[in-house]
Each structure stands twice: as C-alpha cells, then as structure tokens.
C-alpha positions in Angstrom: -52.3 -110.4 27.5 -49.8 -108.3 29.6 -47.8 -105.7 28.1 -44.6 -105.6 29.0 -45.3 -102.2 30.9 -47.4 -104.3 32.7 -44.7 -106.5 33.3 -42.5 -104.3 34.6 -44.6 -102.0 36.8 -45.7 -105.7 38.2 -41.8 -107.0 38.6 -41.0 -102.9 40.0 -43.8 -103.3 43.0 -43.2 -107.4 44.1 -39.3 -105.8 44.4 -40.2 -102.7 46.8 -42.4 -105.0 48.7 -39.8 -107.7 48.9 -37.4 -105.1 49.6 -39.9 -103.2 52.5 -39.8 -107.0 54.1 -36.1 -107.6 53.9 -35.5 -104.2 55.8 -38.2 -105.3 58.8 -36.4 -108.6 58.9 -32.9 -107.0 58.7 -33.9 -104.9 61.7 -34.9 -108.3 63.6 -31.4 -110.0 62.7 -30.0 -106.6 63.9 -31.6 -106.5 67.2 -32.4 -109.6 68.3 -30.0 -112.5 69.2 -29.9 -116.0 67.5 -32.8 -118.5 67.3 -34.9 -115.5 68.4 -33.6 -113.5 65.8 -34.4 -116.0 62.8 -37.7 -116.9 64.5 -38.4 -113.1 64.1 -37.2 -112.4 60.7 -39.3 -116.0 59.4 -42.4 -114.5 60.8 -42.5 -110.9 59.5 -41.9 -112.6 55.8 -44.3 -115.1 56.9 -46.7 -111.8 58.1 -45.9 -109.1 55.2 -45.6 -111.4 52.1 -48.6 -110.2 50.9 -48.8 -107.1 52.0 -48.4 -104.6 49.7 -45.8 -102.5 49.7 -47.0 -99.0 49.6 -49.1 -100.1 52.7 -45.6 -101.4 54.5 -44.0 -97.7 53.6 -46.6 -95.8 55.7 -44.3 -96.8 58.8 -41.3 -97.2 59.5 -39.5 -100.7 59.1 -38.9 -100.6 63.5 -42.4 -100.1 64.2 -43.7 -102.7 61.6 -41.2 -105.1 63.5 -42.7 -104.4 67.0 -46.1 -105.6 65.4 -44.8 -108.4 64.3 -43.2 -109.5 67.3 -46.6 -108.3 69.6 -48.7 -111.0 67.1 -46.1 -112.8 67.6 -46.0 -112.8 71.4 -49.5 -112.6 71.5 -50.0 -116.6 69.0 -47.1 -117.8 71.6 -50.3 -119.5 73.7 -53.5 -119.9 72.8 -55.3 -123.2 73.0 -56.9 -124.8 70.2 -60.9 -123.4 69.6 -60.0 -120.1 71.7 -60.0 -116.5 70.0 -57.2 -114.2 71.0 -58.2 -110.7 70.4 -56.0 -107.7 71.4 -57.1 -104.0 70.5 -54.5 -101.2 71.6 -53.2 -97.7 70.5 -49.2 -99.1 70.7 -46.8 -96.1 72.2 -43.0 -96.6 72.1 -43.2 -96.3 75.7 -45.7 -98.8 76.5 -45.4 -101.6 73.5 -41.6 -100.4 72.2 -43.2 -99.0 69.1 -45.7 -96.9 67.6 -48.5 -96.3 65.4 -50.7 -93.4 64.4 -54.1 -96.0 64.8 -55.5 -98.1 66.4 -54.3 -102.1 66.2 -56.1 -105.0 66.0 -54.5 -108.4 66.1 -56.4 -111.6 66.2 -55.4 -115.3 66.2 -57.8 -117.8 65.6 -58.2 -121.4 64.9 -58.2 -121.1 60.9 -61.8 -121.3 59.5 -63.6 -119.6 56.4 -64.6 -115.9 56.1 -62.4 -114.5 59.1 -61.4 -111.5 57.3 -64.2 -110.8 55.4 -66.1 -111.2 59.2 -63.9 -109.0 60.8 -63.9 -106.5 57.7 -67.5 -106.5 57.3 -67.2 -105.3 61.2 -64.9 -102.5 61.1 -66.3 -101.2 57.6 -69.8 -100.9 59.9 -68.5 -99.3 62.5 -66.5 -96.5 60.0 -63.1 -97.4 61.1 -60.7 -97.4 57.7 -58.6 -100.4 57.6 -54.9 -98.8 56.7 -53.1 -102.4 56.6 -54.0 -106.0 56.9 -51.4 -108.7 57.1 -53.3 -112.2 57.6 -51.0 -115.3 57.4 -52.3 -118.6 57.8 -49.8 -120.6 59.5 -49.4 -123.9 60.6 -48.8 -124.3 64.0 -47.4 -126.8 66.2 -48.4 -126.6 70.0 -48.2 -128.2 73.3 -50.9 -129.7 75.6 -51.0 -126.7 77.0 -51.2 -124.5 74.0 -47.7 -123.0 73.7 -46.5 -122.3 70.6 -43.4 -124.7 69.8 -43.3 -123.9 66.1 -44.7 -121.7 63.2 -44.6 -122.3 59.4 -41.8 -124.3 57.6 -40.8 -125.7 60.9 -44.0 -126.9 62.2 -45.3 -130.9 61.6 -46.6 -131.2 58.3 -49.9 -132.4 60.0 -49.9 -129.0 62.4 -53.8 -127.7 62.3 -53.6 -123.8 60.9 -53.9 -120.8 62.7 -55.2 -117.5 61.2 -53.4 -114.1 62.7 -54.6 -111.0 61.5 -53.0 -107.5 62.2 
C-alpha cells in the first residue's frame, strides 16, 4: 500500500512533468500560427507525456520544441512498411535548435520490441541514452504517404506509427 508520502511525491512529479509539457506547448502556441500552432502543441503532449520530467528539464522548453517539430516534419511522409531514420548533432543555426548530443529520431510502421531493438543497439555501442520519447500514434495518410492526421484526429481504423526521439 502507498503512503501518503508516496502519494504526494507521485502527484508532486506527474505536476512538474505536466507542467515541463505545457511550457513546450505554450512556446508552440506562442510561435507558431493557427492550425499549425495546435497541430504542434497536440504533438509534443502527444511526444512528452511519458517522459519524465527531470529528463524534459535537462533542456530548455525551445529546444525540446524544435525536436518535436523535426519528428514531426520528419513522420510528415513516410509510406507504409518504410523506416525513416534520421541521426544529427541539431545546431541552432542549422535545425533552429540545439542539443549537447547526438539525436536519433525514427518512425516506423508500429511493431513489437522497437525500443528495446533500438536500445539493445545503442547500449552496445556505449552511447548513454539521456531521453526517449516514443509515442505510438495513429496515423492517417495519403496514397502517397503524407501525413493528413495524427492522434485524436486520425480515423479510428488509422494503422499506428511508432516515432522515437
């Protein structure tokens, strides 16, 4: 049984991390315009709900933002049974935000033991994993493989798509 220390200390971390996610999605209403905006600000929730919030504080809200919206950009066309894999050291200059390490961001066709395949991976090689966000979304796309809708807003039917960062 939980104590109600427990309790509290529980209650005290889902608030900074729900409050860590309400500042990256503030910054997307305050930067971006309209439907853009609220697609932004549904996808980083949709990224960082389960992230943990001491992992979202090791950078700042901007640059957790910019992720988002590169995954973002990055699920925007990928046909069905293809891997996109991008690996990049992002520079405010080059990506229009920053980070200390490496990045990895993949978006896959949902299937079992994706992270524990890509963790298994890294961990071999030596490289420290300082954050993963993994939503598994449901996804509506075209013919072509462009992403028309994410989430909530996709068909109930939409197949799933992994996205790791």
């Amino acid at each position: 049984m939980d104590s109600p220390v427990t309790d509290a200390k529980t209650q005290s971390s889902d608030r900074r991390q729900q409050n860590a996610v309400d500042a990256i999605a503030a910054i997307a209403a305050e930067t971006l315009a309209g439907a853009s905006a609220e697609e932004a600000a549904s996808f980083v929730r949709a990224l960082y709900d389960k992230a943990p919030a001491v992992d979202l504080a090791t950078a700042a809200p901007r640059d957790r933002l910019g992720a988002a919206l590169q995954l973002l950009a990055q699920a925007r066309s990928r046909r069905p049974g293809e891997t996109d894999i991008a690996v990049f050291n992002p520079l405010d200059v080059d990506h229009g935000w920053n980070s200390p390490h490496s990045v990895v961001m993949i978006v896959n066709d949902d299937m079992p033991f994706l992270v524990d395949s890509v963790m298994g991976e890294l961990v071999g090689r030596e490289i420290a994993v300082h954050l993963l966000a993994h939503p598994i979304l449901k996804v509506t796309r075209d013919a072509s493989g462009k992403l028309q809708a994410f989430g909530e807003a996709a068909v109930p039917e939409a197949p799933r798509d992994s996205m790791m960062l």
